[in-house]
Every structure is written in structure tokens, then in C-alpha cells.
C-alpha positions as CSV (number, residue, x, y, z in Angstrom):
1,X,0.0,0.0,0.0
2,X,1.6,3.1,-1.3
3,X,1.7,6.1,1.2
4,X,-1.1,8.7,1.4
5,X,-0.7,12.8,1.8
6,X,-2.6,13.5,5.5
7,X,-4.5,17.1,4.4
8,X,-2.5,19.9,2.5
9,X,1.3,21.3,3.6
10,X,2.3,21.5,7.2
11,X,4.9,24.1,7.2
12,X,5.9,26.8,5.3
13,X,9.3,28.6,4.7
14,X,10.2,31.8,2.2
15,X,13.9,33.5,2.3
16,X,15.6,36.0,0.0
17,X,19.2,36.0,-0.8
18,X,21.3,39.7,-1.6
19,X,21.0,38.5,-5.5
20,X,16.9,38.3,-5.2
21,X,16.5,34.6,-5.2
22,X,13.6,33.2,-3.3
23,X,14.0,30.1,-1.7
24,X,10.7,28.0,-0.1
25,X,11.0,25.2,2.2
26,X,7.3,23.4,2.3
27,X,6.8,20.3,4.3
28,X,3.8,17.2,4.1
29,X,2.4,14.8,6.5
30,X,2.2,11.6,5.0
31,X,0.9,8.0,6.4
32,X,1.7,5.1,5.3
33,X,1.5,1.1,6.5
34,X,3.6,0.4,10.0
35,X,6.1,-2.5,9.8
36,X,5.6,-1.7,5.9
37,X,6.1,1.7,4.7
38,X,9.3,3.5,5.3
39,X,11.2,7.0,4.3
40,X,11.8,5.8,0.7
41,X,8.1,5.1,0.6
42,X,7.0,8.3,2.1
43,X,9.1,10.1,-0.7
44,X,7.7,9.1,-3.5
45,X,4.1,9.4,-2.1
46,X,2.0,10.6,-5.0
47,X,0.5,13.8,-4.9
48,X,3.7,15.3,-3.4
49,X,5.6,18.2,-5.6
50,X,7.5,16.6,-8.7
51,X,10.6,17.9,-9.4
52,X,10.6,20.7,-11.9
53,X,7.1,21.8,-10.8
54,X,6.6,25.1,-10.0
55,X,5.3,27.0,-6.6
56,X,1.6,26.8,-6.4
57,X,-0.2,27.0,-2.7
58,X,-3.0,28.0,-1.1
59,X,-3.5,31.4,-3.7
60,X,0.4,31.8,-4.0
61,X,1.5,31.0,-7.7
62,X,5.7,31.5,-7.8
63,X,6.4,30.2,-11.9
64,X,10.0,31.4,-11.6
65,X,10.4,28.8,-8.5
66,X,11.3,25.2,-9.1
67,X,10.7,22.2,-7.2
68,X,14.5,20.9,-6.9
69,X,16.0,17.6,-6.4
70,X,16.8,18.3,-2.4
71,X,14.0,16.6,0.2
72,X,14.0,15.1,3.3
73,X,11.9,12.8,5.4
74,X,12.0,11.9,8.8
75,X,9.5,9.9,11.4
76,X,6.9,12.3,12.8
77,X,5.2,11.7,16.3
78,X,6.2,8.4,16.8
79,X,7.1,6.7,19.9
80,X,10.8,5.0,20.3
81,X,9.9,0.7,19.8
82,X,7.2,1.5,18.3
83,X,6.7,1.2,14.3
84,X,6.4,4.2,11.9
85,X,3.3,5.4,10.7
86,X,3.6,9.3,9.8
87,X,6.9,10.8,8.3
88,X,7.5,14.4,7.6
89,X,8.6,14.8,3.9
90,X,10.0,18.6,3.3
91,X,11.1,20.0,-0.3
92,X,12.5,23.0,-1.6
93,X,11.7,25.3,-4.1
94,X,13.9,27.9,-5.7
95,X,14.5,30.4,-8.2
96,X,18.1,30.0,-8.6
97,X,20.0,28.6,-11.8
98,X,19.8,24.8,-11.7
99,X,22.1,22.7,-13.9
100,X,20.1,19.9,-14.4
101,X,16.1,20.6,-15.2
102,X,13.5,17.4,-15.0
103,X,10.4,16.4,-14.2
104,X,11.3,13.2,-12.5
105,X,13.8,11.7,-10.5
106,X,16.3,9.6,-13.1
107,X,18.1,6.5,-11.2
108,X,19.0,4.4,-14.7
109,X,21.4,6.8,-16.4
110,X,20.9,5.3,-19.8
111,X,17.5,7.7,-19.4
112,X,19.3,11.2,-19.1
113,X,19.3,13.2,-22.0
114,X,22.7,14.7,-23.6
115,X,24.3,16.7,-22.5
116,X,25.8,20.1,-25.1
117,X,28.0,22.2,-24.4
118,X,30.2,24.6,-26.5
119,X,33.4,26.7,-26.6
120,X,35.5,28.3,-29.4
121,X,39.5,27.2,-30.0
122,X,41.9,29.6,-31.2
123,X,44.1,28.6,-34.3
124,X,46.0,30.2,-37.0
125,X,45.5,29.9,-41.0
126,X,47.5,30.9,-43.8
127,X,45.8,34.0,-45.5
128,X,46.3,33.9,-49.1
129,X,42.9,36.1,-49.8
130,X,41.7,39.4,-48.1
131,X,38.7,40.0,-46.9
132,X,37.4,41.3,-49.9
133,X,38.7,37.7,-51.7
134,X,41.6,39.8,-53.5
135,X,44.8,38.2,-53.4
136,X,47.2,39.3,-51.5
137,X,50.4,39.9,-53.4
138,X,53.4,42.8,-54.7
139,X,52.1,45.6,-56.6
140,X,54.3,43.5,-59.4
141,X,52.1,40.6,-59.0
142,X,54.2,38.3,-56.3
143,X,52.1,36.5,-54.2
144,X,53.2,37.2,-50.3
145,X,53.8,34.0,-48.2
146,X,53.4,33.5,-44.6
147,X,50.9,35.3,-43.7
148,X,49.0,33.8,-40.7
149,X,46.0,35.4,-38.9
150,X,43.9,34.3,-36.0
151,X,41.2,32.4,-36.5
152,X,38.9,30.9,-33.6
153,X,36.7,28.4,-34.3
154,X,33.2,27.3,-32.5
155,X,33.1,23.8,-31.1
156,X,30.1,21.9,-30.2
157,X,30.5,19.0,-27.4
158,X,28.1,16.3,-27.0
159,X,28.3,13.5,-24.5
160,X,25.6,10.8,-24.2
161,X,25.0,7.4,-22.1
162,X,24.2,4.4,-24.5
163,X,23.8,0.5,-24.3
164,X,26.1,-0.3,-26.8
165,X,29.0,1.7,-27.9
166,X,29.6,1.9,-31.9
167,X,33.6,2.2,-32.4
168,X,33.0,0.9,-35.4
169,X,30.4,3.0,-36.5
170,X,31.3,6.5,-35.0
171,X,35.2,5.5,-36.0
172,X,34.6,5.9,-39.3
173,X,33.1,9.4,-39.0
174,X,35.8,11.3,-37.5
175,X,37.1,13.7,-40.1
176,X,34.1,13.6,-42.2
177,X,31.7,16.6,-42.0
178,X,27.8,16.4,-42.0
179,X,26.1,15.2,-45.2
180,X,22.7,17.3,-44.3
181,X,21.9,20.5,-43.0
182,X,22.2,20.6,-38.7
183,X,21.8,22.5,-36.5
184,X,20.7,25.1,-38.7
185,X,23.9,25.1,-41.1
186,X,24.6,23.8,-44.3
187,X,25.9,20.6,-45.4
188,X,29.7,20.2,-44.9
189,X,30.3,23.4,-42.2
190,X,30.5,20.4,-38.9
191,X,32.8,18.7,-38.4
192,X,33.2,15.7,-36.3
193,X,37.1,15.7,-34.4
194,X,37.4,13.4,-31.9
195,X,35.3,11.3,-29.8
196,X,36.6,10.1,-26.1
197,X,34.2,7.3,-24.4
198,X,34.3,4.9,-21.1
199,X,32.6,1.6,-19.6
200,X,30.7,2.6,-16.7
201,X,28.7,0.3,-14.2
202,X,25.2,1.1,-12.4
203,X,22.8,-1.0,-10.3
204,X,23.8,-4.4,-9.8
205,X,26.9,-5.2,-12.2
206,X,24.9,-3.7,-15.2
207,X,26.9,-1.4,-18.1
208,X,27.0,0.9,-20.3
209,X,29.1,3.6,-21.9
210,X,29.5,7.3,-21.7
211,X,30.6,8.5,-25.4
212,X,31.7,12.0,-26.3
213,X,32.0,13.9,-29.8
214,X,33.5,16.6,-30.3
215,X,32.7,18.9,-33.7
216,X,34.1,21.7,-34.9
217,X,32.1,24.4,-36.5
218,X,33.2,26.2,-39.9
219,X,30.4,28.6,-40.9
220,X,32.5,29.2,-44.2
221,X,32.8,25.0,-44.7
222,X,35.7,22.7,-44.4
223,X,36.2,22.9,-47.8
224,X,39.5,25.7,-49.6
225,X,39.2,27.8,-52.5
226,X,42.4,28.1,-53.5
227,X,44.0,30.9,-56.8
228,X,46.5,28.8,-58.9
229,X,49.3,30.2,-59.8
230,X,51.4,28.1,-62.5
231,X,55.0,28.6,-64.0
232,X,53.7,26.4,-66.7
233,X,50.4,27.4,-68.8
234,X,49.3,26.9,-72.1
235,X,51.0,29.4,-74.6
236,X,54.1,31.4,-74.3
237,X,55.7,34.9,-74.1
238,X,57.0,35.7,-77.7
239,X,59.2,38.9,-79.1
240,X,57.0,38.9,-82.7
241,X,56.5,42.3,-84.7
242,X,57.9,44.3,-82.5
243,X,60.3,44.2,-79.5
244,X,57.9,44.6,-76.8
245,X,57.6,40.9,-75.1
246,X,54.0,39.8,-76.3
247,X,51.8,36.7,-74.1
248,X,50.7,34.1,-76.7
249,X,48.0,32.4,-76.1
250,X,47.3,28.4,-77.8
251,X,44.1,30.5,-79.3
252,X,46.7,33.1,-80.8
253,X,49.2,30.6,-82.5
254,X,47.2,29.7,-85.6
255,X,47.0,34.0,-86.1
256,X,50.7,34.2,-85.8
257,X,52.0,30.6,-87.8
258,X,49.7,32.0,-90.5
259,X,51.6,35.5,-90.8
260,X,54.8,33.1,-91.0
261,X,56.1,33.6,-87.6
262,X,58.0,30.9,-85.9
263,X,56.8,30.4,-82.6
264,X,58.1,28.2,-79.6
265,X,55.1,26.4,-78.5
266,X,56.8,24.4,-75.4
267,X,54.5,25.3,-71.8
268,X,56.1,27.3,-69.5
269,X,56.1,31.2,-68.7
270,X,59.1,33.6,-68.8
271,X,59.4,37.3,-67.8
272,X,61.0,39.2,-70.5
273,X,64.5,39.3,-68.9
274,X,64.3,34.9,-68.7
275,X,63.4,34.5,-65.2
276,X,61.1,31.8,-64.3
277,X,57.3,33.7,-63.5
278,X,54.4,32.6,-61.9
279,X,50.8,34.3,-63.4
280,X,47.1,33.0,-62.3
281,X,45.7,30.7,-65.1
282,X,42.1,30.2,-66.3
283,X,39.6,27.4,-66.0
284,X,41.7,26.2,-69.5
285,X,45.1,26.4,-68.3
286,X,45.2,30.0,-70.2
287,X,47.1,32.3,-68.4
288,X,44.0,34.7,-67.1
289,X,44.2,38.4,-68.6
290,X,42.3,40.0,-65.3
291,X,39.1,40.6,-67.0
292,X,36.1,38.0,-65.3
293,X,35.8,36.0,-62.3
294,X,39.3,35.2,-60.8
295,X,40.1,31.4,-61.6
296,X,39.5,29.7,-58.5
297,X,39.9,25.7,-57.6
298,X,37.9,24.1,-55.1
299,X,39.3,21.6,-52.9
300,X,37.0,19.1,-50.6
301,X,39.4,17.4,-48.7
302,X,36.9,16.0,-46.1
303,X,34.2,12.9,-47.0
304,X,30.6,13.0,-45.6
305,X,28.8,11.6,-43.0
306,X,25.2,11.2,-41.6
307,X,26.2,12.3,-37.7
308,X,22.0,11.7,-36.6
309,X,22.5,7.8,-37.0
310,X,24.7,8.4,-33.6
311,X,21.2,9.9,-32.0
312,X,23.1,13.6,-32.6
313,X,20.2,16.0,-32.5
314,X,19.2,17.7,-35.6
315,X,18.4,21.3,-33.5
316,X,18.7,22.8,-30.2
């Protein structure tokens, strides 16, 4: 026979601290079976505040107070020998910052829910654009190495409790970003870096395993846009009519073999004095004359994964 509330609540208790919080204390009679019923019993009578609830008594309503976690019960007006009948169960409400919000007490830890968290981590990248996407080079057209900048990244941490633990599955997803859009980004800006995990134990010699991922976030995807530059391109720099060092172009040599000029058609690029050159090419391997788009190459170094087959949420 489960124990039974006697009336409404006993005792009441209200403080305030110097930040504003309230705190309530509130306290129930309960009864239950002698030589049957005990404290544990007396706590979970029903009818008594669940956790999460919020304060609502007599024609008090308090929605910014929480029933916490925190009770107590103890034997009320019995004798010493004699058995237990009426325990005093008292609870606390508060409107302070809880860490953990619920409506019911969890014992089996395979029932909790995930746990996210976040930071960002400083690194450093190579800057080859600026940020207007214009390349950074010489005013004669060098490209300028070695330039690093800051760059911090957000991360996204999710640890959850789980039966059975997957290496094999979630192995093969580190390093690959997310095939779908999640949490509210497009596909291939998450990335999944590492992923730590233990064997723990609960109740009587029963397991289960505590799993951590760790992404990082690029709003801008994982994947590089990168402005070749080649020493060898199709076509050639030629001295023809005139001595002013002209760029051929493999569209231009039929023009210039039918005015009976002889013209070296090897690939590679040469400044007019003969040293070697470097100049940004074209989609065709033409050396690009600045007009247009700037010829870019994009790189996807990272494969794809579906990250909600590891129960990942899809939003917040």
C-alpha cells in the first residue's frame, strides 16, 4: 500500500538572498502502513511536488520557483519501539539557476538526456585572400607567403549514455563533415574531431558507456578555394613584330603561324628578362588576362557523414 498525503502542507518557509533569489522550504504529513512503509516510501508518495514543478499553494502561484531535487523525510510523532506510521517529507523550491532541469527523478542513467556544451579554440590559417577575396600579393604581382591570422573556431560537445558503444560505426566518421543540414547550417560546415568514451557500471553489475563527440564548427565549410598560380600554362611569351615581349596564347598561335612567324610552342612562362614567372591561369590552363571572375579551384578534402544515426540532434 503506497503512502497517502494527510491534508495539505504543514509548514511553510520563504527567504531571499542579496542577488533576489527566493527560496521556499514546504513540508507534508504523510501516512503510510507500520512495519511496511518507510522514508523511501514516504518520498515518492503521489501527490507530493515533482521535481521541476513550480510554486503553487494555497493562492500563491511562484512560476519562476522550481521544485528541486533536495527533500528530506523523517519519522513524525512516533514513539521510540514502536513502528512508523507518519513521516514528515520537506522540499525546496527555488529560483536559482539549476544545472540539471527534470520532471522526474532519473536513477537508470541510460534515461538522461545529452548533455551540449560549446566553446571556441583559437588557431592560426595561412591567409592567401583578403577579406574582400583579393589576393594578396606585390604591386608587381608576387604572391606574399606566410601570412598567418587568427582564427577561432566554435566547437560543439556532445556527451551521451548508450547500451552499446559503436567504435565501429562513429570510427569511421571522424574527419568527415555532415552530409545534411544541422543545426541550422549547411551541409559540410561540422565537423566531427574526436570522440573520447568509457565503460561505466550502475545498479547491480549492469553497463554501459558514456561517449563524447566533439565537432568543430566552420560557418564558411571545411572545404579551400584556392587561386592557382602556374609557371607552366598553355601558350608562351613571344618577341613577334615588334620588340615589346608579347603573351601568346594556344588561341593566338594559328593567327601568328599564319603570318609566317616561328613560334616556340613548349608550356612554361618567362618574364622578359628569362626568369622563371608565376601568373594565375584560367579554368583552360590560359594564363587569365584579369578581366572576369578570378580562376578559383575548389578543394573538398573532407568525405561525408550522416552524424543523426549516432542519436546527434538535428536542432537545439
Amino acid at each position: 500500500m503506497a503512502c497517502q498525503i494527510i491534508s495539505g502542507p504543514r509548514m511553510f518557509d520563504l527567504s531571499r538572498d542579496k542577488e533576489g533569489h527566493r527560496t521556499y522550504n514546504i513540508a507534508h504529513l504523510v501516512e503510510g502502513t507500520p512495519g511496511v512503509d518507510g522514508v523511501f516510501s514516504a518520498l515518492n508518495t503521489p501527490g507530493l511536488p515533482a521535481i521541476g514543478s513550480f510554486w503553487n499553494f494555497l493562492s500563491e502561484t511562484d512560476i519562476w520557483a522550481y521544485c528541486t531535487a533536495e527533500a528530506s523525510v523523517k519519522v513524525h510523532g512516533s514513539d521510540e519501539g514502536h513502528k512508523p506510521k507518519i513521516f514528515k517529507v520537506s522540499q525546496v523550491f527555488t529560483t536559482k539557476p539549476y544545472s540539471r532541469c527534470q520532471d522526474d527523478s532519473i536513477e537508470d542513467p541510460l534515461l538522461e538526456p545529452q548533455k551540449i556544451s560549446g566553446s571556441f579554440i583559437k588557431t592560426t590559417v595561412a591567409a592567401t585572400v583578403d577579406k574582400d577575396d583579393e589576393p594578396i600579393e606585390t604591386p608587381t604581382g608576387e604572391v606574399i607567403n606566410n601570412m598567418e591570422f587568427d582564427e577561432n573556431r566554435p566547437t560543439v560537445r556532445i556527451e551521451q549514455n548508450v547500451t552499446a558503444l559503436g567504435l565501429a560505426t562513429f570510427a569511421e566518421m571522424v574527419d568527415k563533415v555532415n552530409v545534411s543540414p544541422l543545426w541550422g547550417l549547411p551541409v559540410r560546415c561540422i565537423k566531427l574531431s574526436n570522440v573520447s568514451w568509457s565503460r561505466k557500471v550502475y545498479g547491480t553489475c549492469d553497463y554501459y558507456y558514456t561517449r563524447t563527440f566533439d565537432f568543430d564548427v566552420n560557418f564558411n565549410t571545411f572545404d579551400k578555394t584556392v587561386y592557382p598560380r602556374c609557371e607552366e600554362v598553355k601558350g608562351h611569351w613571344s618577341v613577334l613584330d615588334s620588340q615589346a615581349a608579347t603573351w601568346v596564347t594556344t588561341t593566338d598561335l594559328e593567327r601568328y603561324f599564319a603570318k609566317g612567324h616561328a613560334a616556340d610552342v613548349s608550356l612554361g612562362i618567362e618574364r622578359k628578362l628569362g626568369q622563371p614567372a608565376k601568373t594565375y591561369v584560367d579554368a583552360n590552363g590560359e594564363r587569365w588576362d584579369g578581366t572576369g571572375a578570378q580562376p578559383s579551384v575548389l578543394v573538398q578534402k573532407y568525405k561525408e557523414a550522416d552524424f543523426t544515426t549516432l542519436g546527434i540532434p538535428i536542432t537545439w
